[in-house]
N, C-alpha and C positions, 0 to 999 in steps of 0.2 A: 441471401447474404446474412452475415453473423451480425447481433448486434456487440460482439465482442474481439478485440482486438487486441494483439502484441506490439503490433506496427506504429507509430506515430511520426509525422514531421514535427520538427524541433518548435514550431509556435503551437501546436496542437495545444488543449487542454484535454487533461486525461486524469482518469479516476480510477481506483481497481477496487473489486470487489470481492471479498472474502468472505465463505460459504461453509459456514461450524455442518457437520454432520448431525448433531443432535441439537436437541435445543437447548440453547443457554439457562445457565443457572439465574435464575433473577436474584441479581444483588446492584443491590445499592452502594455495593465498594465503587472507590476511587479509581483510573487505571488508568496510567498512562502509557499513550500510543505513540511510540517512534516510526516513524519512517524513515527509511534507509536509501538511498542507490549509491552505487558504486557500478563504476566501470569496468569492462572486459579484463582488464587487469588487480583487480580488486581494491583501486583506490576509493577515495571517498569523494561524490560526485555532490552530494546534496544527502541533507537532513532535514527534519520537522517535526515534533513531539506535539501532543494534544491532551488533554486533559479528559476526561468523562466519567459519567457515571457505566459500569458494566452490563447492564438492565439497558441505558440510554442507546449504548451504541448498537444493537441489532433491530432489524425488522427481519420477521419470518424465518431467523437465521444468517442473514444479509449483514453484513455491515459495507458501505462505502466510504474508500480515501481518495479525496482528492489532490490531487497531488498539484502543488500551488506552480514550479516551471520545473521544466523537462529539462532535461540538458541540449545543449544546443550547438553540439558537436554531435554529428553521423556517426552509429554505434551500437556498438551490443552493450548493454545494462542489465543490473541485477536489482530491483528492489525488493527490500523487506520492510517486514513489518512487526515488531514488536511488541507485545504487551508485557509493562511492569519489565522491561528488561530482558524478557525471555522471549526466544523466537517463536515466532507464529507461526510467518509464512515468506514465501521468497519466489519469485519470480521475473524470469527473464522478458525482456524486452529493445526493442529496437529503436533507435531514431534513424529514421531517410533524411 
């Protein structure tokens, strides 16, 4: 079995993880990270913004978002994820 998933029940706790191809530039800038979901229709489901140093936020290439609650209505979702305003990454996801 994977230890990665799409799938979650609505009290799950769930993290996602984002994987730079190359290695990050080490700087010590500021960068703030949005997170996004919106629902199958593309409303606005939930937000969360973070603060960090750009250096701070990787291991190995890795960065992890935990994502604080799920929505908790049965669904298809879209989260993204932002730095500084600009799109990173976006991926779909499920609540049973």
């Amino acid at each position: 079995s994977s230890d990665f998933t799409t799938k979650f029940s609505k009290n799950d706790k769930a993290s996602f993880l984002l994987h730079l191809d190359k290695k990050p530039k080490s700087s010590k800038d500021s960068v703030t990270t949005f997170i996004v979901i919106r629902d199958a229709s593309g409303q606005l489901v939930s937000s969360t913004y973070s603060t960090a140093t750009w250096k701070s936020m990787w291991d190995n290439r890795y960065s992890e978002f935990n994502i604080p609650t799920l929505p908790q209505t049965a669904g298809e979702y879209t989260l993204s994820v932002y730095f500084n305003n600009g799109l990173a990454a976006s991926k779909n996801f499920t609540i049973k």
